[in-house]
C-alpha positions in Angstrom: 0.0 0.0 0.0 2.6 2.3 0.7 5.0 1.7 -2.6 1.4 2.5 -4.1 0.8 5.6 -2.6 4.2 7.0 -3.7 3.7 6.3 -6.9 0.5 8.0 -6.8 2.4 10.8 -5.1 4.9 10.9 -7.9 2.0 11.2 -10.5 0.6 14.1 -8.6 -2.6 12.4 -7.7 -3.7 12.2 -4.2 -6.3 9.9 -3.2 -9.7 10.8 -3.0 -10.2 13.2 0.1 -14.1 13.8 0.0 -16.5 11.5 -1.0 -20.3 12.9 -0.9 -23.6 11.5 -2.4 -21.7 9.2 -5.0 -19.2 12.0 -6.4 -15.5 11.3 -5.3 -13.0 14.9 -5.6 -9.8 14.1 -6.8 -6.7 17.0 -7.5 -4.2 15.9 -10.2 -1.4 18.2 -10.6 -2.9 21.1 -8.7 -6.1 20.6 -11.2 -9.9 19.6 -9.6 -11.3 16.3 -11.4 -14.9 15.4 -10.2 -15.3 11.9 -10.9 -19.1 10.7 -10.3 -20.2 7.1 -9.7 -22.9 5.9 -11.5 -25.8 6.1 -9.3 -29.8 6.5 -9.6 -32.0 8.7 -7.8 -34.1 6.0 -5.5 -37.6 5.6 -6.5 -40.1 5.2 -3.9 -42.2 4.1 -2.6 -42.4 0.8 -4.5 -44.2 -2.5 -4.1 -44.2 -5.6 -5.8 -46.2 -9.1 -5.7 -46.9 -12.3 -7.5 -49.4 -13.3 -10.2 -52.7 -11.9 -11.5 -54.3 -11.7 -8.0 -51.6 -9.8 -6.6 -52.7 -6.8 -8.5 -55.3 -6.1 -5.5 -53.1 -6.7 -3.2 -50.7 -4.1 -4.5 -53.9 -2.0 -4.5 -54.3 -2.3 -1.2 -50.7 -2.3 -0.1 -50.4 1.1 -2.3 -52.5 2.6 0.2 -50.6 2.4 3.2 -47.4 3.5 1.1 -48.8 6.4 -0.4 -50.1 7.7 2.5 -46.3 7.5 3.9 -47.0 4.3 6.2 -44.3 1.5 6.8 -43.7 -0.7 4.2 -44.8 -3.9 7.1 -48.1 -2.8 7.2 -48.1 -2.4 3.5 -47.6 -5.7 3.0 -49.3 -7.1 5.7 -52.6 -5.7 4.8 -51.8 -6.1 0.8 -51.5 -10.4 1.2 -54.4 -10.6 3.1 -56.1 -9.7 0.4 -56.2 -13.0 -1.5 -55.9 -14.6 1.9 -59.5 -13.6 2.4 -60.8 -14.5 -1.2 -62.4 -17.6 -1.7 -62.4 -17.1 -5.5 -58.2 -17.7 -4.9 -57.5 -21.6 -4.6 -53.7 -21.4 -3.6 -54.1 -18.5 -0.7 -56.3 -18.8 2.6 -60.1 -19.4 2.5 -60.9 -21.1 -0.6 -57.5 -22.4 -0.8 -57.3 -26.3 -2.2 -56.5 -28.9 0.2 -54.2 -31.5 0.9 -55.1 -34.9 0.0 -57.0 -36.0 2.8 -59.1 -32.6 2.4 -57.4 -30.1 5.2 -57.0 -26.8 4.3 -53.5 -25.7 5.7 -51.4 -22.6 5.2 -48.0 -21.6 5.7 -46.7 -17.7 6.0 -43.9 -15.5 6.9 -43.0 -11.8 7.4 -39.5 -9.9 7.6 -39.6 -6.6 8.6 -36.5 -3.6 8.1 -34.7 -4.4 10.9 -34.1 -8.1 10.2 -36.9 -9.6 12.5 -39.2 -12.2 11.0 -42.3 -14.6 12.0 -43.7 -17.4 10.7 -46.2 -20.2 10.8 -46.5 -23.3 8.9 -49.3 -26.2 8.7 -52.0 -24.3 10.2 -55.9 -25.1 10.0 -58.4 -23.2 10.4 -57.5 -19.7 10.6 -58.1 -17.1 7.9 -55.8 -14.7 7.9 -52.1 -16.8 8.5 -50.4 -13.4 7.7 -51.5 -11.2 11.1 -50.3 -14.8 12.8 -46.9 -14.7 11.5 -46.3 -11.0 12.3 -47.8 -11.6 15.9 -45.4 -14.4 16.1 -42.7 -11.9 15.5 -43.4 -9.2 17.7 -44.7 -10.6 20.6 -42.6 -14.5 20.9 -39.0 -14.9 21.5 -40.1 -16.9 18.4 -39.2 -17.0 14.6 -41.8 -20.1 13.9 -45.0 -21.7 15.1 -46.5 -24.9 13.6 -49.6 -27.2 13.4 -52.1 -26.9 16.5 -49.5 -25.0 18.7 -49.3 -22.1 16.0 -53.1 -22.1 16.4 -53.5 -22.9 19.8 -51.4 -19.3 20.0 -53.7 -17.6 17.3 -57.0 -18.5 19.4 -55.2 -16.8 22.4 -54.4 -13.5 20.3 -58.3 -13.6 19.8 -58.6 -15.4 15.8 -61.7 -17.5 15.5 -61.3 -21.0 14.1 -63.1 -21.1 10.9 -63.7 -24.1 8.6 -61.5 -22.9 5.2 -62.8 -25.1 2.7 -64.7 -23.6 0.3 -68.0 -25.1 -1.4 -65.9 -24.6 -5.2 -62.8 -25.9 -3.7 -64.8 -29.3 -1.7 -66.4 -29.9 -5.0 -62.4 -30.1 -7.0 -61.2 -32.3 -4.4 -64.1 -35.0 -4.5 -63.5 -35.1 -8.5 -59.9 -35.0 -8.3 -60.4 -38.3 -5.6 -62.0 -40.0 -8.4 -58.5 -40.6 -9.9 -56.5 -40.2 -6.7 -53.4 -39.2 -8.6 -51.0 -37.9 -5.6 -49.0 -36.1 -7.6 -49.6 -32.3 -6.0 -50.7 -29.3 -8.7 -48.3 -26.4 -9.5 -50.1 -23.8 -12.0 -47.6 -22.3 -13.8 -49.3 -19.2 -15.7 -52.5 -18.0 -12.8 -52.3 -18.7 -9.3 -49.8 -20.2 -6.5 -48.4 -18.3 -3.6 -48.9 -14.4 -3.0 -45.2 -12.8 -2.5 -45.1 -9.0 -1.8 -42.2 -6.8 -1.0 -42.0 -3.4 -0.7 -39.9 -0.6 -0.4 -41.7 2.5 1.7 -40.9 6.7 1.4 -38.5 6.3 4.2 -36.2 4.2 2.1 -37.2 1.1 4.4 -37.9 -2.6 2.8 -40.0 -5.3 4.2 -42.0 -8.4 2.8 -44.6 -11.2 3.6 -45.4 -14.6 2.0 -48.3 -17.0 2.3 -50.1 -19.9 0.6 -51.9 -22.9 1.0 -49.7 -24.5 -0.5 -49.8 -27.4 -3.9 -53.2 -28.8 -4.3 -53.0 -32.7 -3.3 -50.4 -32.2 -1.2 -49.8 -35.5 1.8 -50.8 -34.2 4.6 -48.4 -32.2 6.9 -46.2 -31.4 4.0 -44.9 -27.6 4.4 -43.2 -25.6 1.9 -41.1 -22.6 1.0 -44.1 -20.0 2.2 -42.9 -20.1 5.9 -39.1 -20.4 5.4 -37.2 -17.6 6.2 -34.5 -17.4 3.5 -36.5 -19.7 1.3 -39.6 -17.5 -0.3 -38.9 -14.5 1.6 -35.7 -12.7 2.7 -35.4 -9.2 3.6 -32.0 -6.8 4.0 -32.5 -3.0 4.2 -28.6 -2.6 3.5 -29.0 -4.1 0.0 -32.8 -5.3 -0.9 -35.2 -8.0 -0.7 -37.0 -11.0 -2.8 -40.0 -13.4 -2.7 -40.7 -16.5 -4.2 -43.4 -18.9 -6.1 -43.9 -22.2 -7.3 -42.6 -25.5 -6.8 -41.6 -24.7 -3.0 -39.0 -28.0 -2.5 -36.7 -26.6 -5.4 -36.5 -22.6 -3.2 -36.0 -24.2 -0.3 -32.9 -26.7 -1.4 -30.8 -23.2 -3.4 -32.5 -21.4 -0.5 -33.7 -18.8 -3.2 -34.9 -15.2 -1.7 -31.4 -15.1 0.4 -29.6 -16.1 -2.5 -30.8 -13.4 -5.0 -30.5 -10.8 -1.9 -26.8 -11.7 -1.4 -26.2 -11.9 -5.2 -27.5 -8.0 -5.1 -25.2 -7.4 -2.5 -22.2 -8.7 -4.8 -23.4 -5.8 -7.2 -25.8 -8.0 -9.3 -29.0 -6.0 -10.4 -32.7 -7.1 -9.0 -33.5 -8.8 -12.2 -29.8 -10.3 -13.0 -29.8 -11.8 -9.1 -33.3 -13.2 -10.3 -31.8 -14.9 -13.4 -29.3 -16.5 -11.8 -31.1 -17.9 -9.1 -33.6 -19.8 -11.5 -30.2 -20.6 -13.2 -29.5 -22.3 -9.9 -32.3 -24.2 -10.0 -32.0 -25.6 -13.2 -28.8 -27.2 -12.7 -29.7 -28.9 -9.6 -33.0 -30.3 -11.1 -32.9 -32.3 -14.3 -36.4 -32.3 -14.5 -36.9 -28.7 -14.1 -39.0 -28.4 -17.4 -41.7 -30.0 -15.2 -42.3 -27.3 -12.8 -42.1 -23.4 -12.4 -40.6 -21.3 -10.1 -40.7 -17.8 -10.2 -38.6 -14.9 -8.4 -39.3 -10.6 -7.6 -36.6 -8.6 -6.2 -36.4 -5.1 -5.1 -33.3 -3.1 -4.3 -32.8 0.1 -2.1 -32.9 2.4 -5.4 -36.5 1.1 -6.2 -35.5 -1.4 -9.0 -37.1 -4.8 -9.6 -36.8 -8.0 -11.0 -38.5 -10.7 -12.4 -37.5 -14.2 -13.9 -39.3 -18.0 -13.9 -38.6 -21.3 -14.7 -41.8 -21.3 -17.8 -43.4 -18.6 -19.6 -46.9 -17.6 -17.7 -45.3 -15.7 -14.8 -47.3 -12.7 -13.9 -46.2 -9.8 -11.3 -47.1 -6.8 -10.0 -45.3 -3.2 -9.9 -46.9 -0.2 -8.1 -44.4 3.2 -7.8 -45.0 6.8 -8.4 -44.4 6.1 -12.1 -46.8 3.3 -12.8 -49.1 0.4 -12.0 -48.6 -2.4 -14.1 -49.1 -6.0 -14.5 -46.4 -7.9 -16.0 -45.3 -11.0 -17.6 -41.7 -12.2 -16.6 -38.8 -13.3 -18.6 -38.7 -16.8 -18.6 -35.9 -19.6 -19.0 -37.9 -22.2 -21.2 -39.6 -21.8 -23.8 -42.0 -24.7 -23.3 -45.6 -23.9 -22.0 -45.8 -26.7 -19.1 -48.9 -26.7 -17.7 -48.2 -28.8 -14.5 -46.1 -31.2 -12.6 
């Protein structure tokens, strides 16, 4: 270091004395050189979410954002959305069951500050999301599961409601005709609701939740309430959420991999790509199945990249409010797995 600064010396360059919103000052032989980094003006606030149905989500997550609330309530109050729709058959009420005809939801939150609560396998409660964020503020806990995460619900004052729909009774009974266990993944209209957003105060924060692949056995939990698997939140660098076949996010551990791949200097939508890249090579079959990733960095930008063709998302800023279709690996249109 030091033969290096003498040569610098001997050039007449000294080494950058001020550095200030990106622009470094530099002074070679008695001259001022302003060299600026390339850097965008942050946009916010920003929110993002999964597939068609997420669009009213964002609507109602906009509304908290615009009105300058936290990006956590944002997206608490944007999932619940489809969590309370029983015309959605992969999110809360109306969500399809397992095999054996339970109903059962798995969910996670992260808010700016790193702290994050989840629940997995849980019957009979509408809204898994509020659960999960409970779980976070008021436990020493990260996770609660099966009857203990609703035994703790009940306490908090949630009712126990029976979430099987009429319409989604009626697709189990014909799909037991065949009694094919293979679960269902859509890959083009409806699976897991991931939001993340980024609020006025430069502050990021997400949530996840699902009920899970139609047909599932019983007891079987996926990516929706793993930390680090469909939801992972930084405020240093950014955050990203996941959907689709839940096994393959949580074996590459997907949302903390694109996050750390933005933290190498990778872009929101390059950290996407190469995460589905991941999963490619460690599953042959990978034409089979979808999985699709969003990502949101501190500046406000966002990516978006699947497995198939047929992934939709969701972008609300001050600049738009758009649905999209994502950039895909395959060009196949697989229909399930």
């Amino acid at each position: 270091m030091s033969s290096r600064r003498k040569f610098i010396k001997k050039l007449g360059i000294t080494l950058p004395a001020i550095t200030l919103l990106g622009v470094q000052a530099y002074e070679v032989k008695g001259a001022s050189i302003l060299a600026e980094k390339k850097k965008t003006t942050p946009i916010k606030p920003v929110v993002i979410s999964t597939w068609k149905f997420g669009f009213s989500a964002n609507e109602k997550a906009w509304e908290t954002l615009e009105a300058g609330g936290k990006a956590l309530d944002a997206v608490e109050s944007g999932v619940q959305v489809p969590e309370s729709d029983p015309n959605v058959s992969s999110v809360g009420f109306g969500g399809l069951p397992d095999r054996d005809g339970n109903v059962t939801l798995d969910s996670c939150i992260m808010d700016e500050t790193g702290n994050a609560g989840s629940v997995a396998f849980l019957q009979g409660i509408k809204n898994p999301i509020r659960v999960a964020r409970m779980v976070m503020e008021k436990t020493p806990h990260v996770m609660l599961v099966g009857k203990g995460a609703q035994d703790y619900a009940v306490a908090e004052g949630f009712e126990i409601e029976d979430l099987l729909t009429d319409k989604a009774r009626t697709r189990w009974e014909e799909w037991k005709t065949d009694a094919n266990y293979k679960p269902e993944i859509n890959v083009e209209d409806h699976d897991t609701i991931g939001m993340i957003a980024l609020d006025k105060h430069g502050n990021l924060s997400g949530a996840c939740t699902t009920s899970g692949l139609a047909w599932k056995m019983h007891g079987r939990v996926g990516d929706s309430a793993i930390i680090g698997a469909a939801l992972f939140v930084d405020n240093e660098i950014g955050a990203a959420t996941a959907t689709g076949k839940g096994e393959a996010v949580m074996k590459t551990v997907g949302a903390f991999l694109i996050v750390e791949l933005m933290r190498q200097g990778k872009s929101p939508q390059e950290a996407c790509e190469l995460a589905v890249q991941r999963i490619i090579e460690k599953n042959p079959d990978s034409k089979n199945f979808q999985v699709g990733y969003l990502a949101l960095n501190k500046e406000g930008q966002t990516g978006a990249y699947s497995i198939q063709k047929g992934f939709t998302y969701n972008v609300f800023d001050p600049n738009k409010k758009e649905q999209m279709q994502a950039d895909h690996y395959y060009e196949t249109d697989v229909r399930s797995y």
